[in-house]
SEVEXRO-792235 format. One record per residue (C-alpha): x, z, y; residue in one letter. Coordinates in steps of 0.25 Angstrom, whole numbers, padded with zeros to 4 digits, always signed. Layout:
# SEVEXRO-792235
XZYa...
***
This chain:
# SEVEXRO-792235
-0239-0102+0741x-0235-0089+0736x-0233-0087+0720x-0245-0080+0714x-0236-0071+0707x-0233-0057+0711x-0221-0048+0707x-0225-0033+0702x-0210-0028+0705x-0215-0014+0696x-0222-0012+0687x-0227+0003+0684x-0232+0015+0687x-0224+0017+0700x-0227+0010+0713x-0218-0003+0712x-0206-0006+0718x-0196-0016+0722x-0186-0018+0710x-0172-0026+0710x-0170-0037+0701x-0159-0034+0693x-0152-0041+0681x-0160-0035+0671x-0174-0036+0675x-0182-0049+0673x-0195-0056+0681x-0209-0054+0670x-0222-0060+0673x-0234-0056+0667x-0249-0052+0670x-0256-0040+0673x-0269-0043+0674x-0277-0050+0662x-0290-0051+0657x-0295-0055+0645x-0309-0057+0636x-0309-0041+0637x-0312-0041+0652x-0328-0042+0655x-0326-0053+0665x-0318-0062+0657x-0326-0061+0645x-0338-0067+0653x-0331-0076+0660x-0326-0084+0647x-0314-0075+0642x-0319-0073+0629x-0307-0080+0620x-0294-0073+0626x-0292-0058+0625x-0280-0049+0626x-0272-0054+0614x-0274-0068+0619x-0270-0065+0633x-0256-0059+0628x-0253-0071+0620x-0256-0081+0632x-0247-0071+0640x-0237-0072+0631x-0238-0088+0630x-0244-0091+0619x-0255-0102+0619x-0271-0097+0618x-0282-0104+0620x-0290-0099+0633x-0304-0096+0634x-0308-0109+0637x-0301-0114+0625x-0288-0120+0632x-0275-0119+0625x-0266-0111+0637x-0252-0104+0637x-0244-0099+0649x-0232-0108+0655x-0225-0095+0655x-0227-0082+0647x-0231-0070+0652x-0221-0057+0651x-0232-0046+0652x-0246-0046+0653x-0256-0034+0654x-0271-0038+0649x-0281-0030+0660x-0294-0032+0655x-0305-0025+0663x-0306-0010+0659x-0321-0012+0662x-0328-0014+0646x-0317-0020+0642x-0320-0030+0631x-0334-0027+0632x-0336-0041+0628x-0327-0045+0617x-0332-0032+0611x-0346-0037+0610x-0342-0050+0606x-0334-0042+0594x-0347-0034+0593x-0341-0022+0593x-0350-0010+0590x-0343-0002+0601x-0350-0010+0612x-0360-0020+0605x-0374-0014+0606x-0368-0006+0621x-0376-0006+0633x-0362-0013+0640x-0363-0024+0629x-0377-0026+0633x-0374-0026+0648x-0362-0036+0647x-0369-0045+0637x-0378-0045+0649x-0366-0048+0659x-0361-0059+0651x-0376-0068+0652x-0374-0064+0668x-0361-0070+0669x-0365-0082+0663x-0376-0084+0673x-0372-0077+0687x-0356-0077+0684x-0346-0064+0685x-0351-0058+0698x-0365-0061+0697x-0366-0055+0682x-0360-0042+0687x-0370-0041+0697x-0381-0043+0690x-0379-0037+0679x-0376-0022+0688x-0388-0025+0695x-0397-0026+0682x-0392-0016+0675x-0382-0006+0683x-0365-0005+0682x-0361-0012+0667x-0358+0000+0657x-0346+0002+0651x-0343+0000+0636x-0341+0012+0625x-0328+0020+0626x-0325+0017+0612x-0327+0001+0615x-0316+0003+0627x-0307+0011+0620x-0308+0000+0609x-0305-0010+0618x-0294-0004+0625x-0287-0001+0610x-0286-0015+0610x-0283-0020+0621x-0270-0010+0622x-0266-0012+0608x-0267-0028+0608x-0258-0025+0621x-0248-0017+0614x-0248-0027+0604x-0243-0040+0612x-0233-0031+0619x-0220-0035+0616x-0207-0028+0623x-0198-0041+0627x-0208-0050+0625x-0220-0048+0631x-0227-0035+0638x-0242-0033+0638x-0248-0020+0647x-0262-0014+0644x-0269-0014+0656x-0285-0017+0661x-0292-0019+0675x-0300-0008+0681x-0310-0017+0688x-0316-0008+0699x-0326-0016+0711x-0333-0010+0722x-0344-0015+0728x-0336-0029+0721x-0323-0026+0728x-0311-0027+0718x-0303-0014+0715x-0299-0020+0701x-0286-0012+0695x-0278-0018+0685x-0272-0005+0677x-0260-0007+0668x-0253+0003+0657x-0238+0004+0653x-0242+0011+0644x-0245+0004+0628x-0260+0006+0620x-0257+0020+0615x-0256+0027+0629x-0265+0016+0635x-0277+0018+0626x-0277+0033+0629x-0286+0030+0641x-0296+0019+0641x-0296+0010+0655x-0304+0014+0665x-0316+0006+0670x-0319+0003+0685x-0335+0003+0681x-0339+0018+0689x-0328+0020+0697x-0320+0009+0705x-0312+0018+0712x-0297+0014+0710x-0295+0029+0709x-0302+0033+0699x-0293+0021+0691x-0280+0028+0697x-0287+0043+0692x-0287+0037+0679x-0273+0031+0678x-0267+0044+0680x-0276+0050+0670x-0271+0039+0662x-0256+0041+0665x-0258+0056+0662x-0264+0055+0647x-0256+0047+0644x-0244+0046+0650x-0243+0032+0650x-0241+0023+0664x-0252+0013+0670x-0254+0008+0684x-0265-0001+0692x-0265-0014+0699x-0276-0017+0708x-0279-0032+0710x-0288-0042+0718x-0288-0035+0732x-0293-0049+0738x-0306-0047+0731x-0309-0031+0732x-0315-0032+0747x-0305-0023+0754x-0306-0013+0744x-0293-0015+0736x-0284-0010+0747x-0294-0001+0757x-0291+0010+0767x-0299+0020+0760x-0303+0024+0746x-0314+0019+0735x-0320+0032+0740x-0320+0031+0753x-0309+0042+0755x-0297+0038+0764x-0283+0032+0757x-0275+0047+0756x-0262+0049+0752x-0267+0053+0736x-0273+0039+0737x-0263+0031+0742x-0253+0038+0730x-0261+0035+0719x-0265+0021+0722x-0251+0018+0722x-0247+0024+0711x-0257+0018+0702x-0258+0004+0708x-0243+0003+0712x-0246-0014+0711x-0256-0023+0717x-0261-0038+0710x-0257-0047+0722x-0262-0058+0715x-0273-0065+0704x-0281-0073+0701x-0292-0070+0710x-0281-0072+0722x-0270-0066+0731x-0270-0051+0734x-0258-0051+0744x-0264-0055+0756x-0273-0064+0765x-0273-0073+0776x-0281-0063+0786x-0270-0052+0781x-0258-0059+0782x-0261-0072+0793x-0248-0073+0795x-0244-0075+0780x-0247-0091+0777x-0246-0087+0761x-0259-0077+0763x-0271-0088+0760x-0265-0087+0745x-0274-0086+0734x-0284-0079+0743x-0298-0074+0738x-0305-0068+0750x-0320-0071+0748x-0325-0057+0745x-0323-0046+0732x-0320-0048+0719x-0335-0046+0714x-0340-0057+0724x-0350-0046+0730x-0344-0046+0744x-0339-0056+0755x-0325-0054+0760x-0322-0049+0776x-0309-0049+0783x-0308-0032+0785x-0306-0033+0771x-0295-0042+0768x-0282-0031+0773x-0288-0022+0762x-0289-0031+0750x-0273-0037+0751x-0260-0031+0746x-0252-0036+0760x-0261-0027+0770x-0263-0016+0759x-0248-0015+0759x-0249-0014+0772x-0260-0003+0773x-0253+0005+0762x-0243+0007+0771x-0252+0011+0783x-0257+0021+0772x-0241+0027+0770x-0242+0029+0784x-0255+0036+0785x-0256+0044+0772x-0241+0044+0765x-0245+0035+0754x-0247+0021+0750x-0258+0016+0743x-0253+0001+0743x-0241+0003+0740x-0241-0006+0728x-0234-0020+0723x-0241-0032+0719x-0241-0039+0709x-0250-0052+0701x-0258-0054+0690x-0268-0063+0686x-0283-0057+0682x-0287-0068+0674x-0298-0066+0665x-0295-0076+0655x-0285-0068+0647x-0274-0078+0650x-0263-0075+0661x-0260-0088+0668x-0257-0090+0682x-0248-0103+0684x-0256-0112+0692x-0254-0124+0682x-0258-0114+0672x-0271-0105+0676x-0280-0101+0668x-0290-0096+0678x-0298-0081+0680x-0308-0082+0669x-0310-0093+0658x-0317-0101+0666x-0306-0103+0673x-0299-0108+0664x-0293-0124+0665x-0304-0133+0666x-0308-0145+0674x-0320-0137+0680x-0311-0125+0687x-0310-0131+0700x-0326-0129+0701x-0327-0116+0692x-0331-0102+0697x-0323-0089+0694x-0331-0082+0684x-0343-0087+0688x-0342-0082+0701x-0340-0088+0717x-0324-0090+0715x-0319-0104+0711x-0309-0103+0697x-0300-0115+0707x-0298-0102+0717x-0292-0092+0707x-0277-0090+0709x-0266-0093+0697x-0262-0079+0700x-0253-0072+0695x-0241-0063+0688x-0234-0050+0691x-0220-0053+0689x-0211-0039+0684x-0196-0038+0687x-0193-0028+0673x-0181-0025+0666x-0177-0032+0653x-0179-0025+0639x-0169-0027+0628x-0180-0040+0624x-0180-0045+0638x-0192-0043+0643x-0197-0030+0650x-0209-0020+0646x-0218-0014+0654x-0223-0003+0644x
***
């Protein structure tokens, strides 16, 4: 079985490349993709006890006590972690429960007070859905409540970073859908709270185009000088759209298309919780390693069934492969990207061993029912969620012995 960790051989603003292994750089793992009580979905789904200071401790290998109330602590501390809450009302709900007057009285505290008693009845997707049918998209909390939030959440990450010891980076998801097709960004900084909170994080709500997310970046980059990149993720789930032959809008990939994407998403997430994004047996038949950790029953959302024209379009192997047709064709690479892991777990805790795994969302958790329990609520068994998985980084050493990203 292939190891469910991947290597990011680069990490920066430049596409990534191949580096040697030389005397004075070391192997660090970490995690790139975490969620805590400050993501909506979380929150709903049980994460109500662990938030960002928590998930740097446990990172760190400290001992907390999870949301279920167990006593956990990682085999092996983590060297770097980035905490990617989802930009969308981020801490909404820890916000309410606060009852801060920034957001309590809001028509978006009404409406996902709302979502909350839905998800306790119908689960994830079945709340979302009827929650837009009866009252249109969910609205978006005040400016000041976001900038609020985002004050916080890149101080605290300031705070627990620590140059030879252990390196936090500010980052959230952008989590655009089509249709229910993922297009989910993970977006990371370089960059510390001062430049970070210069611009707030950009939502996905009205307008999941990836290029209006790579618009914004530069927009970022120019204010403020600093350096920020973007990770797409779960391919397997987005329905063809992750890796298709045209654009959001319908135009043909071109050459200005093709340079962008690259620049800003110079890495891919192979691999998650919610399965392999490398390949599948109908793209690679030949390959007897391809069936691993496959989630191929339709898109992220639940809304659509699967079908076999859309499999070449959704996996980093064949996409490598058509970024090359693309060189050919038009003189640039939109693919042209390395891979990396990470896990997407929603419970604020990064764990990943397979005799150590704490699950997507709190219900996940250890427990004697989680052979039988549904993620979130939804069609997808807790058993079939992969103990998936770390970015490993080759980096020079600093005087203390550990590298920095910042």
């Amino acid at each position: 079985m292939r190891p469910a960790v991947a290597a990011l051989l680069v990490l920066g603003c430049a596409l990534s490349s191949v580096v040697s292994v030389a005397a004075d750089k070391s192997l660090y793992w970490g995690d790139v993709h975490l969620h805590t009580n400050l993501s909506f979905d979380a929150y709903i789904n049980g994460t109500r006890t662990i938030g960002p200071a928590q998930a740097y401790e446990f990172a760190q290998g400290k001992t907390v006590i999870s949301n279920t109330g167990l006593q956990v602590q990682l085999k092996r501390r983590l060297d770097f972690l980035a905490i990617t809450d989802h930009s969308e009302n981020m801490g909404l709900y820890t916000r309410i429960d606060a009852r801060d007057p920034l957001v309590v009285g809001t028509s978006v505290a009404q409406r996902y007070t709302e979502l909350l008693s839905l998800f306790k009845e119908f689960g994830l997707r079945g709340a979302f859905m009827r929650s837009m049918r009866s009252a249109g998209p969910l609205p978006d909390m005040p400016t000041l409540a976001r900038s609020a939030v985002w004050d916080d959440v890149t101080t605290l990450a300031d705070d627990y970073n620590q140059p030879g010891k252990f390196t936090t980076l500010i980052g959230y998801e952008w989590t655009a859908m089509i249709t229910g097709d993922n297009l989910h960004r993970v977006v990371l900084y370089r960059d510390g709270a001062e430049q970070a909170t210069r611009r707030l994080p950009l939502e996905a709500n009205t307008n999941p185009d990836p290029e209006n997310l790579w618009d914004e970046l530069a927009r970022y980059e120019t204010e403020t000088g600093g350096n920020v990149l973007a990770i797409a993720h779960n391919g397997n789930l987005s329905n063809g759209r992750m890796f298709a032959d045209a654009r959001v809008n319908g135009q043909p990939i071109d050459r200005d298309y093709a340079e962008r994407r690259a620049r800003w998403e110079p890495v891919y997430e192979v691999t998650q919780v919610k399965g392999d994004g490398e390949t599948h047996p109908m793209v690679s038949p030949a390959d007897p390693y391809a069936d691993f950790e496959t989630w191929d029953r339709g898109n992220v959302a639940g809304t659509a069934a699967k079908t076999p024209d859309m499999l070449d379009r959704e996996y980093a192997r064949s996409a490598l492969k058509a970024g090359l047709a693309h060189q050919q064709s038009i003189g640039a690479n939109p693919f042209r990207f390395g891979v990396i892991g990470s896990t997407d777990s929603h419970t604020g805790l990064s764990a990943t061993r397979e005799d150590n795994f704490l699950g997507k969302f709190a219900g996940s958790e250890p427990s004697v029912e989680r052979l039988q329990t549904h993620m979130a609520g939804m069609a997808d068994f807790d058993r079939e969620l992969a103990a998936s998985g770390l970015i490993a980084v080759w980096a020079e050493k600093t005087p203390e012995g550990l590298f920095s990203m910042r």
